[in-house]
C-alpha positions in Angstrom: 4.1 -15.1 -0.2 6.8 -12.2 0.0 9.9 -12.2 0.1 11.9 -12.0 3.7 12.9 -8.4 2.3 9.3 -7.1 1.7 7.9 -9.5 5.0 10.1 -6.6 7.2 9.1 -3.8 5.3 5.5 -4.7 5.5 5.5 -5.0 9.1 7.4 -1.9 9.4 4.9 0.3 7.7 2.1 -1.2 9.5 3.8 -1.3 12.8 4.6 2.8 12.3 1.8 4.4 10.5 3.8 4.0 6.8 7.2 5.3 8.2 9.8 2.7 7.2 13.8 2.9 7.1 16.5 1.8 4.9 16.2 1.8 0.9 12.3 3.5 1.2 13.2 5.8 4.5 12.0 9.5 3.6 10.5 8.6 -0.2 6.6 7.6 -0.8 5.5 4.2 -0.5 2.4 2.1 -0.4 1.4 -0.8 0.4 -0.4 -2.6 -3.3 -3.0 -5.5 -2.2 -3.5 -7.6 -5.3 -5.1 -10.9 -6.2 -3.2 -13.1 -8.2 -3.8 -14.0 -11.7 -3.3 -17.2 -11.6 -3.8 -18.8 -7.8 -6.5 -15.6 -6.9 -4.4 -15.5 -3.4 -4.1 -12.1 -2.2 -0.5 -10.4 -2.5 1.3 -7.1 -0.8 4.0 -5.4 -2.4 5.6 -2.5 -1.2 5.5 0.0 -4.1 7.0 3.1 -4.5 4.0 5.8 -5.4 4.0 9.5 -7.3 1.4 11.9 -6.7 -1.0 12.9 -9.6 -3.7 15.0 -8.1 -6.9 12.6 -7.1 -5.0 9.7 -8.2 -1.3 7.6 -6.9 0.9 6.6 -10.1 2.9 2.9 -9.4 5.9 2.1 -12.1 6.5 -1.3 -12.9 10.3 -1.1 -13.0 11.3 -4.2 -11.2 14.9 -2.7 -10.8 15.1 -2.7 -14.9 14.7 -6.4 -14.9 13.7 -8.2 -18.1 9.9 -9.1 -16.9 7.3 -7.5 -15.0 6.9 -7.8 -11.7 4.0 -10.3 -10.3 1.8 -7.3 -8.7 1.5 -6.1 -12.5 0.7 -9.1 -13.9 -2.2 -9.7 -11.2 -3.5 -6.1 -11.1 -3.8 -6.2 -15.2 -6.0 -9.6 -14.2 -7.8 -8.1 -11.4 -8.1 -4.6 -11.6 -9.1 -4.0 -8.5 -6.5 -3.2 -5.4 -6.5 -2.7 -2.0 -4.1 0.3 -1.1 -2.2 1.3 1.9 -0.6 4.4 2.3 0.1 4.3 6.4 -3.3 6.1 7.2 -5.6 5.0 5.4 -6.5 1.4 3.7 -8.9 2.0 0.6 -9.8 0.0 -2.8 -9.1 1.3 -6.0 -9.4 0.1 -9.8 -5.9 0.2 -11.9 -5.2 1.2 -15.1 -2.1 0.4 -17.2 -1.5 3.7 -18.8 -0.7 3.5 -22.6 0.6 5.6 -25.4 1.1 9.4 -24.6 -0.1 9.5 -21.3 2.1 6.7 -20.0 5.4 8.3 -21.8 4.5 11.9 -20.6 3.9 10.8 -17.4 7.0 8.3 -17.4 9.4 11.2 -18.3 7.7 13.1 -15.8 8.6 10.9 -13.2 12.1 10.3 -14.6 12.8 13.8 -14.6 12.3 14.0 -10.8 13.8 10.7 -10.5 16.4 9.7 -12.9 16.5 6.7 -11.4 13.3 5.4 -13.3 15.4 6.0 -16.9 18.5 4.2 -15.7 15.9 1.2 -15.3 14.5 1.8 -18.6 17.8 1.9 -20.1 18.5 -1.8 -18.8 15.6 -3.5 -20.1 14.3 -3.6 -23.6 10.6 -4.3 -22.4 8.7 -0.7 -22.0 8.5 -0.2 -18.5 4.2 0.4 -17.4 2.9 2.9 -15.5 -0.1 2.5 -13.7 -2.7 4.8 -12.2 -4.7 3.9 -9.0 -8.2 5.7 -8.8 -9.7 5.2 -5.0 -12.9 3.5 -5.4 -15.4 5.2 -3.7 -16.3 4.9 -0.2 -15.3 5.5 3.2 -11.6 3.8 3.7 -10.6 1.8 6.2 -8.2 3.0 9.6 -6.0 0.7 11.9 -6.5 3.6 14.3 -8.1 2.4 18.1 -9.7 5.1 18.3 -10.9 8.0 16.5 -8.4 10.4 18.5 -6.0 8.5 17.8 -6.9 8.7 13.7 -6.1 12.1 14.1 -2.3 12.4 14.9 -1.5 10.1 11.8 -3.2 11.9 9.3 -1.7 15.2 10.6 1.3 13.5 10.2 1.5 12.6 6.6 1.1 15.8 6.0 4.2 16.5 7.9 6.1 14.1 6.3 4.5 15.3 2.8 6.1 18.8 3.2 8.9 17.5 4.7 9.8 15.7 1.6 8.7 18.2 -1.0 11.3 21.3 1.0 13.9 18.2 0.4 12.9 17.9 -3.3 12.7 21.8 -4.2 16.1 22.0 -2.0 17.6 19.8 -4.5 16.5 21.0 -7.7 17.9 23.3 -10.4 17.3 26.2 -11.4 13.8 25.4 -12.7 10.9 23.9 -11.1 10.4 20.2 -12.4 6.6 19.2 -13.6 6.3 16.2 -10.8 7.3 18.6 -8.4 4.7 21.1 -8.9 2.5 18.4 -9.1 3.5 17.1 -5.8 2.7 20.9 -5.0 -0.6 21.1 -5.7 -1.8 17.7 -4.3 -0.8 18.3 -1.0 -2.9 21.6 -1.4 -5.6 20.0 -2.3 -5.4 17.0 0.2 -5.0 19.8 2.6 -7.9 21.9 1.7 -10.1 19.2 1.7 -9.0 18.1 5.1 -10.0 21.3 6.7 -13.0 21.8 4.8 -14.0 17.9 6.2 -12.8 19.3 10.0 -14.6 22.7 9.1 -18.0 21.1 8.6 -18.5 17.6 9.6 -15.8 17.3 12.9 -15.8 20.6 14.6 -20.1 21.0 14.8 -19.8 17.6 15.6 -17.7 18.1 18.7 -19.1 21.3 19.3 -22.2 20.0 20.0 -20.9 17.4 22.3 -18.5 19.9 24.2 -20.4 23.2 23.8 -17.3 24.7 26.5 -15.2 24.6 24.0 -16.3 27.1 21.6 -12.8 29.2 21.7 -11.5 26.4 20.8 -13.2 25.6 17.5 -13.3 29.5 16.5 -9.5 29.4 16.9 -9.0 26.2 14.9 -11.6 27.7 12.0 -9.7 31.1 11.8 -6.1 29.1 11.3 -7.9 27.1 9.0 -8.2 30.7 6.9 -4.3 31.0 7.4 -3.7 28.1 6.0 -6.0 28.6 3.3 -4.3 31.5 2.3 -0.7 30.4 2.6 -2.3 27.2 0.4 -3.1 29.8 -2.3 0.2 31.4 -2.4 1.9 28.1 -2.9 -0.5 27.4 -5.9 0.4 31.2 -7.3 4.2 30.5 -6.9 3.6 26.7 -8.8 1.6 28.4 -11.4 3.7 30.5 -12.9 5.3 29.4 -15.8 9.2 30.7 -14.7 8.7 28.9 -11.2 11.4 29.7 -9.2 12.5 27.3 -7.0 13.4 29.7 -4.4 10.1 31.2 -4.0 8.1 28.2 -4.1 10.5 27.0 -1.0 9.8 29.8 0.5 6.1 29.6 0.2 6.3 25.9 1.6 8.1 26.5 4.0 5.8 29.5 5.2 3.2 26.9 4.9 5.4 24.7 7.4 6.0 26.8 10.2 1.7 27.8 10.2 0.3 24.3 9.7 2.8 22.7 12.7 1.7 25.3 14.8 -1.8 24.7 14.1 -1.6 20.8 14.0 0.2 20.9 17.2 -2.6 22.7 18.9 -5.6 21.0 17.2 -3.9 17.7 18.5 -3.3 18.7 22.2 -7.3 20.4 22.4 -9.4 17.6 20.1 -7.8 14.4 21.2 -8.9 14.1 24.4 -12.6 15.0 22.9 -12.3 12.8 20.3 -11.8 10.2 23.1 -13.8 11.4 25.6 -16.8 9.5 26.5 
């Protein structure tokens, strides 16, 4: 069972669609589902997450403590998770990262968090990364209905960028390599979110609520303003003398369109989504 620690967190995140305060408030956490090695009992772990494009990254620091934690010891049994990231709940197959790819990707993260080589520096074990692929197949939602599916999604996003204008705001004079990572997931997450509202949600509705037409040809053409503000932030990322400065501005260009535009798709399509 957890710990009364974890037990509040837990219920936190569930009870507020992944948002959580103290030690975790503003970072990236998940919730990790695994079935223990030895008793095959499910556990949940709050975990602390990276981005890595299709794929979430977990490290096994335990606070720099001399052992593994349980959750790595039952995921290297079982393989396969259960993930929670606040909107969605989704399986995916783990995989202890070795040799290069763990320590690129370990400095990686310990460049944007030094935090992750002060725990290395107080154990002698090598601490594990871990990559968690989703499995494929429609996830899971807590949501009651499918209007109210909407707002949380939208809102990740939010929080994404929130966190990554807080990251490049506190960065040096070059652009870190997780950070531009961080970058271009949240591109991609959002391209692929529009492209899913683009062709599966708005011809759906449409159909249902042919009155709405303006509606759906406004929501497609910020779609394209987004699109291109998305592409912008991947030019700034690219470049190989990144400055911080520009990609900031960039992001938060990106900001101040997509809030408008999520604002306004969530006061026109919840009520359809909901309608009866």
């Amino acid at each position: 069972m957890p710990n009364d620690f974890n037990r509040r967190i837990i219920a936190e995140f569930r009870a507020n669609g992944g948002r959580v305060g103290g030690p975790f408030e503003g970072g990236r956490l998940l919730l990790l589902t695994t079935t223990g090695a030895r008793t095959g009992v499910p556990h949940t772990t709050p975990v602390a997450y990276l981005p890595d494009g299709d794929r979430l990254l977990v490290i096994a620091s335990a606070g720099g403590a001399p052992r593994h934690p349980d959750w790595f010891h039952n995921l290297v049994a079982h393989p396969r998770v259960t993930v929670e990231d606040g909107v969605f709940i989704y399986d995916a197959k783990a995989t202890v990262l070795k040799g290069d790819e763990r320590d690129r990707l370990f400095a990686r993260a310990a460049e944007a968090n030094p935090g992750w080589a002060e725990y290395q520096a107080k154990t002698t074990r090598v601490i594990p990364v871990v990559a968690l692929e989703p499995i494929p197949g429609p996830p899971a939602s807590n949501a009651a209905s499918p209007g109210a599916a909407l707002k949380p999604v939208h809102d990740a996003f939010r929080r994404e960028l929130a966190l990554i204008r807080r990251e490049i705001a506190g960065t040096g004079p070059r652009l870190g390599a997780q950070l531009r990572v961080n970058c271009l997931t949240v591109c991609r997450g959002l391209g692929f979110h529009h492209t899913a509202e683009d062709e599966g949600m708005f011809p759906a509705l449409a159909a249902r609520h042919p009155g709405h037409a303006a509606t759906f040809d406004r929501l497609r053409r910020e779609h394209e303003r987004v699109a291109a503000l998305l592409d912008g932030l991947r030019r700034a990322v690219a470049a190989e003398d990144a400055d911080p400065g520009a990609v900031l501005a960039e992001v938060e260009r990106l900001t101040a369109e997509l809030e408008a535009h999520l604002d306004y798709e969530e006061e026109q399509l919840i009520p359809l989504l909901d309608a009866p």
